[in-house]
C-alpha positions, 0 to 999 in steps of 0.5 A: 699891242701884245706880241707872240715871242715864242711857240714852245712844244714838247712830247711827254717823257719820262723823268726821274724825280726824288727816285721815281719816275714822273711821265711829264710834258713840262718840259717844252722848249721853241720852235721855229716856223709857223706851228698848227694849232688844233681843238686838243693840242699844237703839232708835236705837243702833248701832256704826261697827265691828262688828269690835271692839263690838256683835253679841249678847255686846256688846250694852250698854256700861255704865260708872259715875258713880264712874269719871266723877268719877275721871277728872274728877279726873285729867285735870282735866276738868269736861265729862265727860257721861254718854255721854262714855265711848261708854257705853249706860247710865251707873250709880250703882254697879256698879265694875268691881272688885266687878261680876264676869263672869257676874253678872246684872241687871234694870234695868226689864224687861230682864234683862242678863248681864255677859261681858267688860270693854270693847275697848280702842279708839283711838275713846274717845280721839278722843271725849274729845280724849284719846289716852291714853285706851285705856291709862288705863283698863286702867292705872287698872282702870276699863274698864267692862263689855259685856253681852248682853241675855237678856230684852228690854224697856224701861229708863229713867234712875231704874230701879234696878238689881237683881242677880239672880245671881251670876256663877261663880268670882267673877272681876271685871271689873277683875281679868279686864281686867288678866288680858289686858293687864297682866303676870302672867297666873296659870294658876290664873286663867286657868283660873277666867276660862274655866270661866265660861259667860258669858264671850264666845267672844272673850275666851275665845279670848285667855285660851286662848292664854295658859293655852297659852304656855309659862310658861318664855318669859313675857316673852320670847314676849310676850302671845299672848292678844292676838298669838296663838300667838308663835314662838320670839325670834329667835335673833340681834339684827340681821343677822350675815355668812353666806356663800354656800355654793351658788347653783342655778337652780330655774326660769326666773326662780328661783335658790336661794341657800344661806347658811352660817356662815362658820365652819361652826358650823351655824345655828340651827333655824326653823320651817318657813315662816319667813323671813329679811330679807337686807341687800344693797349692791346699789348701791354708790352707794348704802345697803343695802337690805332684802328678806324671803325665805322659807327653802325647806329642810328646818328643822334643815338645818347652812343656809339655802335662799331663793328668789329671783325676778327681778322685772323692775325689782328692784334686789335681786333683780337683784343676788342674780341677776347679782352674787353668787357662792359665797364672798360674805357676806350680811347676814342677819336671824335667821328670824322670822315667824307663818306656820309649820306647826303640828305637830298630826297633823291633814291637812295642805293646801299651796297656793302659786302661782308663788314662793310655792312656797318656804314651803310647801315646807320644810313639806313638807320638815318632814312628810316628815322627822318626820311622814311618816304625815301626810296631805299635799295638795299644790296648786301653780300655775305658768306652765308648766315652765320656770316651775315652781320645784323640781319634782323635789325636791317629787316626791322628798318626795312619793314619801316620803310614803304619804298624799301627794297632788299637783295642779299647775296650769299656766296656758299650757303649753308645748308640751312639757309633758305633762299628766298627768305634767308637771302635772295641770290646764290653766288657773289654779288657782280657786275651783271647781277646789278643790272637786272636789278631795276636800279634807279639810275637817278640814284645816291650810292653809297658802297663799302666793302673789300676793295676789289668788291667795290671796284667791281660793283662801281664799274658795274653801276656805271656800266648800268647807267648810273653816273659816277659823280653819283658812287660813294665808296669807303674804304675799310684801310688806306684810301686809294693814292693819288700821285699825278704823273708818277709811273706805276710801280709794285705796291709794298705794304706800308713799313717802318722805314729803311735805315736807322730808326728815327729819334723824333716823335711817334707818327701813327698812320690809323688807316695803315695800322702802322707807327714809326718815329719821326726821321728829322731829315724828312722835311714832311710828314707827306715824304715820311709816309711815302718812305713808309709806303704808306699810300698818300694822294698830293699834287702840288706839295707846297700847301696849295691845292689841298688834296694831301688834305688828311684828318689829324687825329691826335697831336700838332704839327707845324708848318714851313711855309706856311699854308696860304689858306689852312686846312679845316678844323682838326685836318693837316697838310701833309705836303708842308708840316712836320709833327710838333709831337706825337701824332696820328694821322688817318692815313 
């Protein structure tokens, strides 16, 4: 019979790692004594990230003295202690290949369901000096499992450890870990795994995206239960020449240009609210630089339409503003990108603010020319008139549709703009002026603008009802970080980094307009851009979990190690490659 070895509890605290400093719980060590277990926690526990560990259905992390003497084994180590692993209880028994998602046990007083292997997380590395960590044990199926608590008590190290019900379907822990992060995902076991009551709303979410890719891109569009839904790869590698066919003047600081194939083949479709990178020699005494733009028109269209503002130091703009012409040949990057409207019949909200306009816009195109019945709401922002990019063309498409609606904001009118035809309200478009509105709240919305814009107007459509999961934002440069357990600090501009220059191959980050060459002492490109202050989102950084998951522009890089499932066609693991050239990453 399975036996209880040890309680192991530990406060979070604060942790320098690499020079920053990490907010952590892993570090747990045993108790002596009977110790109360409860809904959230056991007494004198806690987690730094409640993100990725704790809350009800990761109540109790437990992992096994076997899998101790495993990992002894393998990377040669004899201080490995209960706790060690950032486990609450350390048992004999209970391996993961045989302990199944749904299986009961009562150790002591306390009643414990299973519901989902462990997060893969950078922090168990950090604890055992390990980086690997994350990677071995998911390769090694020796995870470990959570548990939610369904009858608190109190544990003690000698209890035994009695199973009381059988999980259904008789999925394993082993076998639902590699369900997620190895290749293979079979339908029919994705389909057991969800049929699981136990099963946290979490890992649930990831098995359904899966079950919902199509199985006739596996490999291709890469692991959508932990992307989320993946577009199309991109339909070219690198950039190819388009020329200008047209160059219009949308407002006071916005001009479209249209790009066509040289040959007048047409181009390939895209998804309504992608964009392209474009690569310009916009100083000849210096390299190409790089910049993203949204595609404006209707997809499908024979070319591409972006729209570009003048910034009033920007290089690239400028050029496209004052240099380029009809007939000139661009570089382009094939459309790419996660922000794209989903083509379910439900209402639809669009939201944008100054140039954000452009995506959103050849979203109203695609429901004006496939689903016209779609209701549609349309919120726009601007300065006033002359700053109000495209406004006939969207008055056009909203005439077209019969369950179109429209609210344009002007902050500072000019004189000769006319409220109630030019534009509906005076003054920014708010929190509280979206909630008189009459919004759907079963809607889609799809928001893009200047960042604090769309913080704002996210906040005030959750505040108004609508849910979360259902708010789309894109954003004009880098995304928003994502760096688990990592202390805030004082954000800097991204920058070539600190030190000597480095003798390795050109890396450009498009969203951060910025290039620097490859420093070889960096052993990724995910610790290249962190020293560029370039913002990244990661959290195991061994290749695993897929959220430093970026598109590849331009280039190749490789790999050490190896990924144990590849991203999607055309994107890049930042955390565990390195550029085998020059390479442009939308970062």
């Amino acid at each position: 019979m399975a036996k209880l070895v040890s309680v192991n509890v530990g406060l979070p605290k604060d942790v320098d790692w690499n020079g920053r400093t990490v907010h952590t719980g892993a570090w747990k060590a045993p108790v002596t004594g009977p110790r109360w277990v409860r809904r959230l926690n056991i007494d004198g526990d806690g987690q730094g990230d409640r993100g990725g560990h704790g809350g009800e259905n990761r109540a109790v992390l437990v992992y096994q003295v076997a899998s101790y003497d495993h990992w002894a084994t393998v990377l040669g180590r004899n201080d490995l202690t209960p706790g060690a692993f950032g486990e609450n209880l350390t048992v004999d028994g209970l391996p993961d290949d045989e302990v199944c998602i749904g299986d009961r046990y009562q150790i002591g007083d306390v009643v414990f369901e299973v519901t989902q292997p462990r997060v893969t997380c950078y922090r168990v590395g950090m604890r055992l000096g390990e980086p690997r960590m994350a990677a071995l044990l998911v390769a090694h199926h020796r995870p470990g499992f959570y548990c939610r608590v369904l009858t608190e008590g109190e544990v003690a190290a000698g209890h035994e450890v009695v199973k009381i019900a059988d999980g259904p379907h008789g999925v394993s822990v082993a076998e639902l870990d590699a369900l997620l992060y190895l290749p293979g995902h079979p339908r029919d076991a994705l389909q057991r795994a969800l049929d699981i009551p136990a099963l946290s709303p979490g890992w649930k979410s990831s098995l359904q995206s899966l079950l919902e890719q199509d199985a006739g891109t596996a490999g291709a569009s890469g692991n959508s239960g932990l992307t989320g839904v993946a577009p199309p790869p991109p339909a070219w590698p690198g950039f190819r020449p388009l020329k200008v066919t047209a160059i219009r003047d949308e407002s006071r600081y916005v001009r479209s240009v249209l790009l066509a194939d040289p040959g007048d083949t047409g181009l390939p479709n895209w998804l309504a609210g992608q964009s392209i990178v474009v690569r310009v020699l916009a100083d000849p005494a210096g390299a190409p630089q790089v910049r993203n733009y949204s595609l404006s028109n209707e997809p499908g269209s024979a070319q591409y339409r972006i729209g570009v503002k003048r910034e009033p130091f920007g290089t690239v703009s400028g050029y496209l503003h004052d240099q380029v012409k009809v007939g000139d040949l661009i570089e382009v990057a094939a459309p790419r990108g996660s922000f794209f409207l989903d083509d379910n019949p439900r209402p639809v909200v669009l939201v944008s603010a100054g140039v954000g306009v452009t995506p959103v816009l050849s979203m109203l195109h695609s429901v004006a020319a496939s689903a016209p019945g779609r209701p549609v709401w349309w919120l726009h922002s601007a300065r006033n008139g002359s700053e109000h990019a495209f406004a006939p063309e969207v008055v056009d498409l909203l005439n077209q549709l019969p369950h179109g609606q429209s609210r344009i904001f002007y902050s500072s009118p000019d004189a000769g703009d006319r409220e109630g035809t030019d534009y509906d309200r005076r003054g920014r478009m708010s929190p509280e002026s979206l909630g008189d509105l009459g919004l759907p709240v079963e809607a889609d919305v799809y928001v893009c603008g200047p960042e604090p814009f769309m913080d704002s107007v996210t906040d005030g459509l959750v505040a108004y009802g609508i849910n979360a999961g259902s708010i789309h934002a894109e954003r004009f440069g880098a995304r928003a970080a994502i760096t688990p357990g990592i202390a805030a600090a004082t954000t800097v501009s991204p920058h070539v980094p600190d030190g000597p220059p480095g003798t390795g191959p050109i890396v450009q980050f498009a969203r951060s307009a910025l290039s620097a060459p490859w420093r070889p002492g960096d052993t990724s490109l995910l610790e290249f851009a962190e020293a560029c202050d370039v913002p990244t989102r990661w959290s195991c950084r061994t290749g695993v979990c897929h959220t430093c998951e970026t598109a590849l522009l331009s280039g190749r890089v490789q790999y050490d190690p190896e990924p144990l499932e590849p991203p999607a066609e055309g994107n890049v693991l930042l955390c565990i490659a390195t550029p085998s050239e020059g390479i442009v990453v939308d970062l």
